[in-house]
N, C-alpha and C positions, 0 to 999 in steps of 0.2 A: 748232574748235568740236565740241564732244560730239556724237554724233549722238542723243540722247537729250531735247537741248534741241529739236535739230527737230522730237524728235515730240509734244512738250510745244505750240510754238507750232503747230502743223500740226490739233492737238486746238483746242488754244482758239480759234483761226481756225474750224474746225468747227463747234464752241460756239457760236459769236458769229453764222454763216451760219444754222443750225437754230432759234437762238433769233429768227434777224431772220424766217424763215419763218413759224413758229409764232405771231407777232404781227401778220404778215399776212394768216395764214388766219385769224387770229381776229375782225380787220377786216373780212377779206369776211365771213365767217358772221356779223357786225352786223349787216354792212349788206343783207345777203338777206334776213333777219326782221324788219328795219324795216319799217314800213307806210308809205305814201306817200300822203300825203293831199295834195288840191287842191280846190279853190272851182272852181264853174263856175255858170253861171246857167241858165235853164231857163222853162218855162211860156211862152211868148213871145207877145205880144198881136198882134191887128192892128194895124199901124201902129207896128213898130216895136219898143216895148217888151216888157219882161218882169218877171214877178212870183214869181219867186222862186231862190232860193240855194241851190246842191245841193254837198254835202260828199263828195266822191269816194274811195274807196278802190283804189288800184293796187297797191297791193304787199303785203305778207304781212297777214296777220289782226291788227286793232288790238282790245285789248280793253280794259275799266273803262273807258269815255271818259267823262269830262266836258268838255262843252261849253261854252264862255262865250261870247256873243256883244256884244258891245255897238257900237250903231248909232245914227247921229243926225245931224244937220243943223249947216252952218258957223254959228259960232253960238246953236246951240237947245239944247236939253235932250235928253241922252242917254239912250237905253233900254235897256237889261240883261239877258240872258235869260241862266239858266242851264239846262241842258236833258243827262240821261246815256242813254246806250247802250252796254246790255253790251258787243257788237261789231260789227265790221264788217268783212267778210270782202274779199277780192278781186274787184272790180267792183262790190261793193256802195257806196250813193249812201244820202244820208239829205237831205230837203227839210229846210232851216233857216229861211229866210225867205221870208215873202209880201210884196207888195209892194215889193221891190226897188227896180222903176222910178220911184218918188215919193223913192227915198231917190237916185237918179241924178240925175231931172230938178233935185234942192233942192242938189246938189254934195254930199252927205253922206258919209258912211267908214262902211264897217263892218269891225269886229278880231273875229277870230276866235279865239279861245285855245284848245287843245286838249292836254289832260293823259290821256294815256292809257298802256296796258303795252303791249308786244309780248309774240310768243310765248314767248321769255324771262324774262317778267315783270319784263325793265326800265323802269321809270318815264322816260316821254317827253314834253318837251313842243314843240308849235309853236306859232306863230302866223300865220293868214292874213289877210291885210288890203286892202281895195279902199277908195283914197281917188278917189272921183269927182270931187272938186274938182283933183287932180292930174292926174287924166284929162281934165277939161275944159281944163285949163293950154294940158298938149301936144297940144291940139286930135284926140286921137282919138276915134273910136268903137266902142261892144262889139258886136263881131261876134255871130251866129248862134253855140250851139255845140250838137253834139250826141256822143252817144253811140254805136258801133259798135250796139246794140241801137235805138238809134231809129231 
């Protein structure tokens, strides 16, 4: 064999390592600019309950959000709210809902759909969703939560 071919496949093997690299730092660099949103609840009553639904931000700056929320009762008639914020930074938290707890005690769901960009300005979508009737199923209950600032 030539030694010419070896260095022909010794390059493309090269190629092929560099190019796998390059498509992996590009997946990390995604995935560190993504924003990382969560639901958590909040305002907490005596006795138990709580009155409201706080939209959390952990990871990198989410911006143009619109928010859709839609919430409502097994059975009854759904509620709709669309609601925007320019951004929302790291650690940054936005109240969504009041009331909560009446939407727990009736076994109700609330979706959370969230259309926003990262720092990238790639177009993101998620959705977060708490169905209380599923919760009641597997006989749990929503703990207390809070925040390193509370």
């Amino acid at each position: 064999m030539n030694l010419s071919w070896f260095y022909i496949i010794v390059t493309i093997v090269f190629a092929a390592v560099t190019g796998y690299y390059a498509y992996e730092t590009r997946r990390i660099r995604e995935e560190t600019i993504r924003p990382k949103l969560s639901l958590r609840t909040g305002m907490y009553t005596y006795g138990g309950g709580f009155d409201e639904l706080i939209l959390t931000n952990t990871g990198a700056v989410a911006r143009d959000i619109d928010i859709d929320i839609e919430r409502g009762m097994e059975g009854g008639p759904k509620i709709q709210e669309a609601l925007f914020v320019p951004s929302l930074d790291t650690s940054q938290e936005i109240s969504l809902i009041t009331d909560l707890d009446s939407i727990r005690r009736y076994n109700g769901f609330v979706n959370v759909r969230l259309n926003f960009k990262d720092t990238s300005k790639r177009k993101l979508t998620e959705t977060l969703s708490i169905d209380f009737a599923e919760v009641a199923r597997r006989g749990r209950k929503i703990t207390f939560q809070t925040t390193p600032k509370d």
